[in-house]
LOLUM-189121 format. One record per residue (C-alpha): x, y, z. Coordinates in steps of 0.001 Angstrom, whole numbers, padded with zeros to 6 digits, always signed. Layout:
N
XYZ/...
END
This chain:
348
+000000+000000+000000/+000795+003675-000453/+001273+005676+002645/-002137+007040+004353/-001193+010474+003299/-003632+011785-000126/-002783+011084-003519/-001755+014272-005002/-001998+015429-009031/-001632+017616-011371/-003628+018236-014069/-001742+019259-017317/-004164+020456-019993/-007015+022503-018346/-009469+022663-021072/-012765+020667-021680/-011326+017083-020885/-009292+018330-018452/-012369+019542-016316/-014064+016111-016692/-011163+014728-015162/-010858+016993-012413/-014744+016623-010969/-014153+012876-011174/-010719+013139-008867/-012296+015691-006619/-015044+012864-005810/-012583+010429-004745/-011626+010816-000906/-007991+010870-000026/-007305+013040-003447/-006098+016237-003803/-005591+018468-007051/-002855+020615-006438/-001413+021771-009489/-002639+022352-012540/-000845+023204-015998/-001701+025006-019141/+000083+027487-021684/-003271+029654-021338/-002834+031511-018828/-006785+032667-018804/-007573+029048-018827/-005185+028157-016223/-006652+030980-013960/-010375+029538-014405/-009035+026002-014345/-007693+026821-010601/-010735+028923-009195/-013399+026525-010342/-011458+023615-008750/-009346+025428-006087/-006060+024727-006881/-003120+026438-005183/-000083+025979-007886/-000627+027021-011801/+001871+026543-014008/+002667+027676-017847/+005593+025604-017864/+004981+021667-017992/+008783+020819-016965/+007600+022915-013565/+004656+021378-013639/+006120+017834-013946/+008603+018438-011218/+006070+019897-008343/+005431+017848-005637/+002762+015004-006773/+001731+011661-007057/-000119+011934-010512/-000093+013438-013639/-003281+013962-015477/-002363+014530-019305/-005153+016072-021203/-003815+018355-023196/-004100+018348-027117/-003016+015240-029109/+000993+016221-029950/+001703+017392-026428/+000958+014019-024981/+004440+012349-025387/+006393+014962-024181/+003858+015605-021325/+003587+011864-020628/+007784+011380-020373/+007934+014674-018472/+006172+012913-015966/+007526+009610-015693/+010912+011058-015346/+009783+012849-011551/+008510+009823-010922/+005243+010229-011386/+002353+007984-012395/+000644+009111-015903/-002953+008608-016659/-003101+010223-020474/-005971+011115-022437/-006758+008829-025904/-004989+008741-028095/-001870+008068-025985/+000557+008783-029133/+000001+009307-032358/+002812+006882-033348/+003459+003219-032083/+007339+004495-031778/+006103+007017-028777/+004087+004619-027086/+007130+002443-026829/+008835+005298-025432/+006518+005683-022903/+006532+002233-021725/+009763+002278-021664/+009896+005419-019505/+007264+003834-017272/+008870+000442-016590/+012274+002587-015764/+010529+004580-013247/+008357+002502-012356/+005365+004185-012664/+002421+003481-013581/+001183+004611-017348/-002347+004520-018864/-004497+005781-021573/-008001+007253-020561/-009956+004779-022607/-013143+005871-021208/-016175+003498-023096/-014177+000497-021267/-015792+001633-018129/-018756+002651-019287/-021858+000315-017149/-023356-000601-020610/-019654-002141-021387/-019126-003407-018346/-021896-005608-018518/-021720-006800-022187/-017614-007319-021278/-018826-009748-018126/-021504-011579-020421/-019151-012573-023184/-016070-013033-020885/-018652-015763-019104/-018156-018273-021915/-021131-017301-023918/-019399-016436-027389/-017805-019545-028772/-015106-018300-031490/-015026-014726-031814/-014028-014554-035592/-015538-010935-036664/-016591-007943-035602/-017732-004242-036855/-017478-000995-035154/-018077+002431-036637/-018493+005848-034685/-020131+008369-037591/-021172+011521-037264/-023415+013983-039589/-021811+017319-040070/-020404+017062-036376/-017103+018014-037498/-015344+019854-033852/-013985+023523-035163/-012915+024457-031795/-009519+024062-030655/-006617+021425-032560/-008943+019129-033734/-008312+020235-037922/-004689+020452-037537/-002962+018061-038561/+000221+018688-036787/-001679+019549-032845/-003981+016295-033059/-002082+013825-035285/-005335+013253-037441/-009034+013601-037926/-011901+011281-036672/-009718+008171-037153/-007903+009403-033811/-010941+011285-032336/-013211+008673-032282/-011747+005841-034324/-009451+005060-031178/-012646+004720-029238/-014251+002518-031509/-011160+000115-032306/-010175+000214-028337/-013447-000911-027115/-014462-003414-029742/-010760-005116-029259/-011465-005401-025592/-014894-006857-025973/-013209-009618-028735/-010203-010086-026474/-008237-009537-028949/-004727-007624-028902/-002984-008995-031690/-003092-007216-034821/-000850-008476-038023/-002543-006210-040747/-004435-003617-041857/-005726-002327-044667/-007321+001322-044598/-008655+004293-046406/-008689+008513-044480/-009776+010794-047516/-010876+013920-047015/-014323+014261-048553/-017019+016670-047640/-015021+018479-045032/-013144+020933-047430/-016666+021715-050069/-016745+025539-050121/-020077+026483-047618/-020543+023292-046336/-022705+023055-043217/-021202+021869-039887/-023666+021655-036931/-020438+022154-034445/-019742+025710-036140/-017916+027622-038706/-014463+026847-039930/-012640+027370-042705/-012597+024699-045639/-008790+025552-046310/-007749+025024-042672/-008405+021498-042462/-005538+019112-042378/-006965+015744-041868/-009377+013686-042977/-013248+013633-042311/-013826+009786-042720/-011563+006841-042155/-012052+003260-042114/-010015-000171-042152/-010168-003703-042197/-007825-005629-039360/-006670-009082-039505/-005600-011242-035766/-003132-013557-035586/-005593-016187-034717/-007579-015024-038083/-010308-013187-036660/-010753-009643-038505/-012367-006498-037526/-013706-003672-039633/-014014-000116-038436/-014987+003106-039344/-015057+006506-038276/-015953+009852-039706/-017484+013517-038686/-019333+014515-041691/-020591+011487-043566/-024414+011804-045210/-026358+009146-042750/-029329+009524-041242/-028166+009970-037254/-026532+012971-036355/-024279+010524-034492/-023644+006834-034262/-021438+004706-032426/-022219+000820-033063/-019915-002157-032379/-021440-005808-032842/-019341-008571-031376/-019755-012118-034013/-018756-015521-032226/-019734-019083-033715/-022324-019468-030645/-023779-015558-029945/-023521-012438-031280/-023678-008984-029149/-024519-005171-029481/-022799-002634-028287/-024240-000138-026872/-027713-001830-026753/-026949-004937-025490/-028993-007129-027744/-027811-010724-028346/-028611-013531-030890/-027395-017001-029589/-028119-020183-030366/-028538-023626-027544/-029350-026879-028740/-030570-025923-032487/-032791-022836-031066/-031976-019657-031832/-032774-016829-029049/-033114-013489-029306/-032360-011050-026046/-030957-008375-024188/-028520-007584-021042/-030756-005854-019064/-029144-005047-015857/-025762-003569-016641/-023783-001511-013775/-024829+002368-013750/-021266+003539-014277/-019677+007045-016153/-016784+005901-018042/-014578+008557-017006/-015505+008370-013323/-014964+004816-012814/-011736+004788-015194/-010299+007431-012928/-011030+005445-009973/-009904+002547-011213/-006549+004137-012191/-006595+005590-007998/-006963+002161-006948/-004530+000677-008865/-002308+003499-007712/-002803+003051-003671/-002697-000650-004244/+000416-000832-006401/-001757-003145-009034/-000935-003411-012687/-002836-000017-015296/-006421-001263-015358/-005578-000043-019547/-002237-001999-019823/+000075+000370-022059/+000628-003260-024567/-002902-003497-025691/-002638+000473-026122/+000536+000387-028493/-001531-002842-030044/-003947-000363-030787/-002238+002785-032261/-000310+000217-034326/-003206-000549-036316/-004453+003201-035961/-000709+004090-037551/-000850+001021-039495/-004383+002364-041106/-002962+006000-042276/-000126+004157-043904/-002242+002395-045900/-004251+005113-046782/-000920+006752-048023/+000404+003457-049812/-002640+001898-051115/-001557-001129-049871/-002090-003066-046913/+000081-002529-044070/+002102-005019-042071/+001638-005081-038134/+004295-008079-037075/
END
């Protein structure tokens, strides 16, 4: 066990995510926020009265080096790495908002860093700990599946591209929805099949829609010339054990929902929805149609943060291990390179 005193952190990155982070800490007893980092300093200054927080920093190497159990990285996409090994060299443990890295080369750097100082490291892979996947993780993990051999996930949007912030630029987030909420999609749907072994991937991340002169965008106005990434992205993974996945992700594709995130789970004895819950299995030659009905009433980014706390105090392993996270920017990588190539990409 830790000692009895609190569990002190930082936060580093004081905008949107890095307030949802911050209520979930302050509801944990035995924590205390007592720094928090950002090179706004009008954001900073809000960031610290909402949530009382003594310290504020500009400078993450300050930051990093204050007295603290925890870092809290939520800052844009391209600051994570250097955030993330800031940390982990004043020994402290890192919980890091998706995507961890942009590149499978940083992640390894990172674990690296965290096995060295030993520390713990771990992405923020929120829709794990979600109740509704909580519940459909604890069904199929009861022997219920058979052979999981397939599975599809897509998170699309309708004109929901986000024109706030980093999100268009290329070099501040790394890419478009592929990273956004492509990482959500392919993190929680690899979980659910158990699967963290990757050896291929074949992809496509054009920009389509997002750069039409007056196009609408229900998120607000940007401009058409400004955007740097793509607007839709999608891929088809094959597992070492032969069982493929095919994902897809996008913020201004033509479909009916304004948004829609879908995974469904195939195995030669059931098949599951996420996030409905719905099943199709078949017993005996009959074939039965249901639904998980009483899944855990849990908010992902409450219980992942309280997860990461107890596996702080208790010295256990990242409740996210940092392998199936490089597993999963490989194929993330892996997809873009494609894209690029036209060819399928490699993974061994």
């Amino acid at each position: 066990m830790m000692a009895s005193r609190e569990v002190r952190v930082v936060v580093v990155g004081c905008g949107g995510m890095g307030g949802v982070h911050a209520k979930a800490w302050q509801k944990i007893e035995g924590v205390k926020i007592v720094g928090c980092c950002d090179a706004r300093s009008d954001i900073v200054d809000a960031f610290a009265e909402k949530f009382g927080v003594a310290n504020k920093f500009k400078d993450l190497k300050k930051a990093a080096a204050c007295d603290a159990d925890v870092l809290d990285v939520c800052t844009p996409n391209s600051a994570h790495t250097p955030a993330v090994l800031a940390g982990l060299a004043n020994k402290k443990h890192v919980l890091c908002e998706k995507p961890l890295a942009i590149t499978p080369a940083e992640v390894v750097r990172m674990m690296d860093a965290s096995r060295k100082a030993r520390r713990l490291l771990m992405c923020a892979q929120h829709m794990r700990f979600d109740g509704v996947s909580q519940g459909l993780k604890k069904w199929i993990d009861g022997g219920h599946m058979g052979e999981v051999y397939y599975a599809r996930a897509w998170h699309n949007r309708r004109r929901l591209l986000p024109a706030w912030g980093a999100f268009i630029s290329k070099k501040a987030s790394g890419g478009g929805p592929c990273v956004d909420v492509g990482v959500h999609a392919l993190d929680l749907t690899m979980w659910l099949m158990g699967n963290f072994e990757p050896v291929s991937v074949s992809g496509v991340a054009p920009c389509k829609i997002a750069k039409k002169p007056g196009i609408y965008n229900t998120w607000g106005a940007y401009k058409p010339k400004d955007m740097e990434v793509e607007d839709f992205a999608a891929g088809f993974i094959r597992f070492k054990n032969g069982a493929a996945l095919s994902l897809e992700a996008s913020w201004m594709m033509n479909i009916h929902a304004r948004s829609e995130a879908v995974t469904w789970v195939y195995g030669t004895n059931a098949g599951v929805k996420w996030p409905t819950l719905e099943i199709v299995e078949e017993k005996n030659g009959i074939i039965t149609e249901g639904k998980i009905d009483n899944p855990p009433e849990a908010e992902g980014h409450e219980v992942e943060i309280v997860a990461f706390h107890d596996a702080v105090v208790n010295r256990k392993p990242a409740p996210v291990p940092p392998e199936q996270t490089l597993a999963v920017i490989k194929v993330l990588d892996g997809l873009y390179r494609s894209h690029k190539t036209g060819r399928e990409v490699s993974l061994r």
